[in-house]
C-alpha positions in Angstrom: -71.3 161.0 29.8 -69.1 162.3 32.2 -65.6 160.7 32.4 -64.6 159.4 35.3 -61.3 157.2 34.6 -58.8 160.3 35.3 -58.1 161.4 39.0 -58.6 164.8 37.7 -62.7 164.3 38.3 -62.8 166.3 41.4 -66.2 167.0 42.4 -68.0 169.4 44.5 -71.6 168.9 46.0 -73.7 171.6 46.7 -77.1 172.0 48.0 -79.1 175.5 48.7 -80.3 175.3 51.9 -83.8 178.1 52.5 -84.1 177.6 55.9 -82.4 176.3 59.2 -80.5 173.2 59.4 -82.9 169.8 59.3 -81.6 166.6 59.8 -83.2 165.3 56.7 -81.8 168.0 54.5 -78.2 166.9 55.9 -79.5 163.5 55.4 -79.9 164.6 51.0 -76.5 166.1 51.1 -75.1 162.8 52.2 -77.4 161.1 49.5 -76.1 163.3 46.8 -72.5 162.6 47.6 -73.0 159.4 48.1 -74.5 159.2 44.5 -71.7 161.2 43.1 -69.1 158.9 44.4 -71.6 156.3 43.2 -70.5 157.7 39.6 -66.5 157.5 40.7 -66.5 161.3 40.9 -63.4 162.0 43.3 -65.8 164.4 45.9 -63.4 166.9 47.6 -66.4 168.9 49.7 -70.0 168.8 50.0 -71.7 171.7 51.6 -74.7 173.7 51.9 -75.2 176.7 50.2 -77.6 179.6 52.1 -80.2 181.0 50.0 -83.0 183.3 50.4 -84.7 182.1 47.6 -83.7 181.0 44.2 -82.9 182.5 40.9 -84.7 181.8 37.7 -82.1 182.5 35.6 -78.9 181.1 37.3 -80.0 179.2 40.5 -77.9 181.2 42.9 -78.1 184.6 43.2 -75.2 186.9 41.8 -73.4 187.6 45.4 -74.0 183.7 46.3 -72.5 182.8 42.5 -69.6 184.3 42.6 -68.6 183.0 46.0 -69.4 179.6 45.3 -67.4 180.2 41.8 -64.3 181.9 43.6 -64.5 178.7 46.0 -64.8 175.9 43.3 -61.0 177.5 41.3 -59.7 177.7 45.3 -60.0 174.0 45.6 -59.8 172.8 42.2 -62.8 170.9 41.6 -63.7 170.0 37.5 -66.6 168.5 38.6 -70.2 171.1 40.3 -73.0 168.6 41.0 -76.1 171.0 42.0 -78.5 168.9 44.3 -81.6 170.1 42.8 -83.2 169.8 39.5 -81.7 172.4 37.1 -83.7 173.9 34.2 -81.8 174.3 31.1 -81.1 177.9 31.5 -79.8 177.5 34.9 -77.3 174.5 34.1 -75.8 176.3 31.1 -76.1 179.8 33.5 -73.8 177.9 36.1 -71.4 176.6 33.9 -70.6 180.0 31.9 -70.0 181.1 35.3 -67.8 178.6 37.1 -66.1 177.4 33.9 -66.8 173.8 35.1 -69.1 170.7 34.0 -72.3 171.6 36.2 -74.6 168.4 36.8 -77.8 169.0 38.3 -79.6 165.7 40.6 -81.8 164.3 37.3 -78.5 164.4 35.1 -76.6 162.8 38.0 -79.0 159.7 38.5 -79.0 159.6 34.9 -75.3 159.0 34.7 -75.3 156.1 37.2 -78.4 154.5 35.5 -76.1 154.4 32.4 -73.3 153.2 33.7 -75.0 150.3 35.6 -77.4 148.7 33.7 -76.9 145.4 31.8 -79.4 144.0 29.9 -80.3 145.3 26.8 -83.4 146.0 28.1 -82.0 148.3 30.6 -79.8 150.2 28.2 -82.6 150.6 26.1 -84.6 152.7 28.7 -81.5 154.7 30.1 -80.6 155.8 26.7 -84.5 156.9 26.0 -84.5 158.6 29.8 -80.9 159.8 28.5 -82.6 161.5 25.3 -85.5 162.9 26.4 -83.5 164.7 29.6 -80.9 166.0 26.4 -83.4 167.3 24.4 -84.4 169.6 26.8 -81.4 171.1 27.7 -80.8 172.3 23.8 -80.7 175.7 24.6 -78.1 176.9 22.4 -74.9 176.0 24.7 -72.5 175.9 22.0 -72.0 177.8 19.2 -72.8 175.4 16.2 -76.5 175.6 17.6 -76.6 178.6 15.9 -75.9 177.6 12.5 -77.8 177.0 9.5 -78.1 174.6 7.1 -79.2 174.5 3.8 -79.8 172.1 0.9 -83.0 170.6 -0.9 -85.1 167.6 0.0 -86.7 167.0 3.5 -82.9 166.1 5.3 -82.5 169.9 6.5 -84.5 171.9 4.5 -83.2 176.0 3.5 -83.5 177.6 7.2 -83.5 174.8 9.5 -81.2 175.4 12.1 -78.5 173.4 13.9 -80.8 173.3 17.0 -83.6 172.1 14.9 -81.5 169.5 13.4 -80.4 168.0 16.4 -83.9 168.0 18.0 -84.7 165.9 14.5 -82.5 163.6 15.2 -83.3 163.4 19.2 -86.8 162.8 18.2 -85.9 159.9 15.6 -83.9 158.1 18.1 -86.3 158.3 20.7 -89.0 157.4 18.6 -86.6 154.2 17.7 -85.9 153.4 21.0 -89.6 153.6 22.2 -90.2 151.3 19.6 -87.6 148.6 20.8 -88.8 149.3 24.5 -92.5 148.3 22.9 -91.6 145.2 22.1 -90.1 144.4 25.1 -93.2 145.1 27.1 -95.1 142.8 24.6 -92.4 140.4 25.3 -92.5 141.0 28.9 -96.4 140.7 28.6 -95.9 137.1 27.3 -93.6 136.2 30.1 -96.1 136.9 32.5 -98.3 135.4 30.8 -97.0 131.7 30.7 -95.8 132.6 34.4 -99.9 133.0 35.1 -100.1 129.6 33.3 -97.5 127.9 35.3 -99.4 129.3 38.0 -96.9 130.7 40.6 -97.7 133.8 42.3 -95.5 137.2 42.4 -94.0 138.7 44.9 -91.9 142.1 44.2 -89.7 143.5 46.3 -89.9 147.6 45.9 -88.1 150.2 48.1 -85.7 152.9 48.4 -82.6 153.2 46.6 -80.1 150.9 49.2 -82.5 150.3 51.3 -81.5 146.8 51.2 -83.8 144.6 48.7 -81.1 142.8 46.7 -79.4 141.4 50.2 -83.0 140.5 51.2 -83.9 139.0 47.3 -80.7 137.1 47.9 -81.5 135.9 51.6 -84.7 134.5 51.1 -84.4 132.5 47.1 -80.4 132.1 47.4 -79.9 133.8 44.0 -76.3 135.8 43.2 -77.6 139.0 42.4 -75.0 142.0 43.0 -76.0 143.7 46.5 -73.4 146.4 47.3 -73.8 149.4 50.0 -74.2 151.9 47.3 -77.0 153.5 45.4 -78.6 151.6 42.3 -76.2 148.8 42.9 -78.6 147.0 40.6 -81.0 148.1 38.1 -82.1 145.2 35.6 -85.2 143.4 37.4 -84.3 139.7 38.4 -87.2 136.6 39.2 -86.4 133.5 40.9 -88.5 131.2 42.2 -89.1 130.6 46.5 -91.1 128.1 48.5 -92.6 129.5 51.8 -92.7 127.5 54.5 -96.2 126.3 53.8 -95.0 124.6 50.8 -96.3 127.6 48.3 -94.2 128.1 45.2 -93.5 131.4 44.5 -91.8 133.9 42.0 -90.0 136.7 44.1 -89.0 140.1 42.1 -86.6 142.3 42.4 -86.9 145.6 41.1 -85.0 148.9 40.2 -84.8 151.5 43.9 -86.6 154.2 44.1 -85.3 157.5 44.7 -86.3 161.2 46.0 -87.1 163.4 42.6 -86.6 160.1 40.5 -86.6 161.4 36.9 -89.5 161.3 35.4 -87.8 160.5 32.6 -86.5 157.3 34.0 -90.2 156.3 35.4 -91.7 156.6 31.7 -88.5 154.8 30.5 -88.5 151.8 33.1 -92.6 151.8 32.2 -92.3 148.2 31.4 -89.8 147.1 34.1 -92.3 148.8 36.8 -94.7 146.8 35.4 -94.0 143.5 37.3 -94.6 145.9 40.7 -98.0 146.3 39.3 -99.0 142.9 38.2 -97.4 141.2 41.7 -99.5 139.7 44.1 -97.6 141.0 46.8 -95.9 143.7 47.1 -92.6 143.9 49.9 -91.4 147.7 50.8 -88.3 147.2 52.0 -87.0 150.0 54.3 -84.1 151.1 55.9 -85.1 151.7 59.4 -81.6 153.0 60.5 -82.1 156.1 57.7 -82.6 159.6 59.6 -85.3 160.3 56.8 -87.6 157.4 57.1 -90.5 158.5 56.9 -89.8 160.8 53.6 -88.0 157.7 52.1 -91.4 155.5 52.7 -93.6 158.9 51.2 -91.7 158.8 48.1 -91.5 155.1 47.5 -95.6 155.3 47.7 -95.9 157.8 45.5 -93.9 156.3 42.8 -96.3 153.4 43.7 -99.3 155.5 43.5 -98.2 157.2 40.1 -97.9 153.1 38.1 -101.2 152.0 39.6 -99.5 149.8 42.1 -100.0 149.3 46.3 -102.3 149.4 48.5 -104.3 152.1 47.1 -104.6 149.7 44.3 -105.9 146.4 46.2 -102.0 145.5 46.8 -101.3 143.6 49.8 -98.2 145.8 51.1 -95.8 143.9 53.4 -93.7 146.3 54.8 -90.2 144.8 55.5 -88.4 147.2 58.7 -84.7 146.2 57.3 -81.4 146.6 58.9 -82.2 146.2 62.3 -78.5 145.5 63.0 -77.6 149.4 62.6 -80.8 150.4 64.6 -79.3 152.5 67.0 -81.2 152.6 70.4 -80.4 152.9 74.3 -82.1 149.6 74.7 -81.5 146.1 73.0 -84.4 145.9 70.5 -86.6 142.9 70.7 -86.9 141.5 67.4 -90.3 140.2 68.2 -91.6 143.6 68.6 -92.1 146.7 66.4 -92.4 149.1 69.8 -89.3 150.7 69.9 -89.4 151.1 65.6 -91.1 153.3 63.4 -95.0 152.4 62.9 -95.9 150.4 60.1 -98.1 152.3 57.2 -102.0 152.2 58.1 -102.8 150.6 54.5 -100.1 147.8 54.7 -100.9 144.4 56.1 -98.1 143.9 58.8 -94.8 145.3 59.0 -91.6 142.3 60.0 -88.3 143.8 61.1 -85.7 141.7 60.0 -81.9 142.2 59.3 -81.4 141.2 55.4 -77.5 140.7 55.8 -77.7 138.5 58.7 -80.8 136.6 57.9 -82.6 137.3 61.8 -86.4 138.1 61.0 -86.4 136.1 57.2 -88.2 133.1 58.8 -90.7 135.7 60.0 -91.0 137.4 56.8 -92.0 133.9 55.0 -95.0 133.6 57.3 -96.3 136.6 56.7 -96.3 136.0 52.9 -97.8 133.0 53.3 -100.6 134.6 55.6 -100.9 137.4 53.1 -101.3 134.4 50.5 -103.9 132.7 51.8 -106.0 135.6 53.2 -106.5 136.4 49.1 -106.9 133.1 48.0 -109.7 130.3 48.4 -108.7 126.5 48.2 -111.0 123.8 45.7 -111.8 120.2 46.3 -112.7 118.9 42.5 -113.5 115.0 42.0 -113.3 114.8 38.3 -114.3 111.8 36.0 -111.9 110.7 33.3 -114.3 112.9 30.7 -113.9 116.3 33.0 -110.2 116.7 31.7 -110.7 119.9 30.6 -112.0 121.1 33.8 -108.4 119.7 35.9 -106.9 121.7 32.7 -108.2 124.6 33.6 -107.7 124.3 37.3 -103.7 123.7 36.5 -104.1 126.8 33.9 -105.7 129.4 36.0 -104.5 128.4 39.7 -101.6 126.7 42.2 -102.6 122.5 42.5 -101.7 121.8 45.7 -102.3 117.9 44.9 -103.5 115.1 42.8 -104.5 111.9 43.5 -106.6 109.3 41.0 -108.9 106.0 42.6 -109.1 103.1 41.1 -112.3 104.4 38.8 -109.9 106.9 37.1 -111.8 109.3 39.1 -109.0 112.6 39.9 -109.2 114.5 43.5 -107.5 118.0 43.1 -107.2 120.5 45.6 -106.5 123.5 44.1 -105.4 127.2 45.3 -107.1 130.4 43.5 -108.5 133.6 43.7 -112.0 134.3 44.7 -112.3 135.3 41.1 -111.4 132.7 39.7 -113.1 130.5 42.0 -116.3 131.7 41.0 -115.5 131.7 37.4 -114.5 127.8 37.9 -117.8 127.1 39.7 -119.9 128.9 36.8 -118.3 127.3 34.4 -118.5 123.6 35.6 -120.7 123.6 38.0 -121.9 119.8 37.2 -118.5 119.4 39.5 -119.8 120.8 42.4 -116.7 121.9 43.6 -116.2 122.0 47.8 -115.0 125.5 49.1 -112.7 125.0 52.3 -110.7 126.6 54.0 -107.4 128.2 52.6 -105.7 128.6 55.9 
């Protein structure tokens, strides 16, 4: 871990820049510092670096090296994070050079993801992203790699070296931690499980890294959850329960931000925390529509989407949620009502709502769209059940959302339930002495 308690952690940020000057490429060098100060890193400068192309072996070529170098002793930083993902050989390269602790992007997200998360859950898959991202850079750095070790017995055999030893031990603890992280899936499976059983729906909100969804998670179920303007403010995935304005009880999920060049350490790691996105009903994308790079920041977050099975390319409903409309900067006032003067919505999600999460304008908007989005997957029952068809009201609370109840003076039970096509069918096949009435779910 880097230490960050001292005032002595001044940082640098640097990014190689191949071409002209992009506003989105400014727009990652403010993301990078922003995530270094994130980390509590004291950042003296951050600047572009001109390359022609880059070096295998040390990132920067030797002229462009020794500049920076000669630059980083002028204004004393301790601290060189390198926007870019680093192989080994270049982060070890850099450091024998500049005589400084070099972080590269994936070791600088790493860092934060350590220091915030909470649950044991969440330290369980930082420490295995942790791992797996060390175990790769044993390339010799230090000296003691180079060592041998001796002895009888399978605990070092004659000619193991140091540098096999410690990728031993890597492996064992990743292979412990992956363990751990197993059983919380199963555990996690469980909880979804009786959640299905309860029945409520889920909706998870997904989205850039401060992009908002925490303020908007907040807004809408009234929870406490830490939302600060900063990156990864929150990590550990939080449900509460909602009620839309139709009267539909809902669970609402928020998840962990996304992030350009998210580890893909940190995607394997978070595996089962991701997995609520892909087993929602609905799926929010929360965006920041005052960003510069908008439109990159929505690519990624589909990808990520894309790469766990989850969105529209998936039979997701995507709602796509135009956030902090308050900071939208335009020559005109903005007319809430309308999306003309904002970015166009995604062709493959439902609608897109602009709202403003920190001062609540657009929620109510954003509650009738979910409940749109609800019923538009979703077909309502009409069930008259005799005192012997128990089972079959059992069922219909088991597998779907009973909107209401009501017994005659025959014992006779009329229940108008909510579920999916699916499992409307399934209920028809299975009881169909019942008849049950289709109507209309809207």
């Amino acid at each position: 871990m880097i230490e960050t308690e001292t005032p002595a952690d001044k940082a640098i940020v640097i990014r190689a820049r191949l071409g002209v000057e992009d506003p989105e490429e400014t727009a990652r060098l403010e993301e990078a510092t922003g995530l270094a100060e994130a980390l509590g890193l004291d950042v003296i400068e951050s600047t572009f670096a001109p390359v022609r192309k880059i070096d295998p072996g040390r990132f920067f070529g030797r002229g462009k090296l020794d500049e920076i170098g000669d630059h980083i002793r002028e204004i004393g930083a301790s601290v060189a994070i390198v926007d870019a993902a680093l192989s080994p050989v270049q982060q070890r390269n850099l450091e024998k050079a500049w005589k400084v602790k070099v972080v590269d992007r994936t070791g600088l997200i790493l860092e934060i993801f350590g220091l915030r998360a909470r649950t044991k859950e969440g330290r369980l898959q930082v420490e295995l992203a942790r791992l797996a991202y060390e175990r790769s850079r044993l390339v010799r750095t230090w000296t003691h790699l180079e060592r041998q070790r001796g002895g009888q017995g399978f605990m070092g055999g004659p000619g193991e070296t140091q540098i096999e030893a410690d990728r031993r031990i890597l492996a064992d603890k990743m292979g412990r931690l992956r363990r751990e992280l197993e059983e919380v899936r199963r555990t996690r499976a469980l909880h979804r499980k009786s959640r299905q059983v309860a029945p409520y729906p889920m909706v998870a909100i997904v989205g850039y890294t401060n992009a908002g969804k925490s303020t908007l998670f907040n807004k809408i179920t009234g929870a406490g959850v830490f939302a600060k303007d900063m990156p990864f403010a929150t990590l550990d995935t939080t449900i509460r329960g909602f009620k839309t304005p139709a009267g539909t009880q809902l669970l609402l999920s928020d998840t962990v931000g996304f992030i350009t060049d998210l580890p893909t350490e940190l995607v394997a790691a978070f595996r089962a925390t991701l997995e609520e996105v892909r087993e929602a009903d609905i799926i929010i994308h929360v965006l920041d529509v005052s960003a510069v790079d908008f439109e990159t920041r929505r690519r990624e977050v589909e990808a990520i989407l894309d790469a766990i099975d989850a969105g529209s390319e998936h039979d997701q409903p995507v709602i796509e949620v135009f956030n902090k409309i308050d900071l939208w900067q335009n020559d005109q006032e903005l007319d809430p009502d309308s999306l003309a003067d904002l970015p166009r919505k995604s062709e493959d999600s439902l609608c897109a709502i602009s709202l403003s999460a920190q001062t609540g304008e657009g929620i109510d908007r954003l509650l009738h769209a979910i409940d749109r989005a609800m019923a538009d997957k979703s077909v309502v029952l009409a069930v008259k059940a005799g005192v012997k068809d128990q089972r079959a009201l059992a069922w219909l609370h088991q597998h779907g959302a009973v909107l209401s109840e009501s017994v005659d003076d025959q014992g006779v039970t009329t229940a108008h339930a909510r579920l999916s096509p699916e499992e409307a069918g399934r209920f028809a096949s299975q009881f169909p002495e019942l008849a049950p009435n289709f109507e209309d779910a809207n």
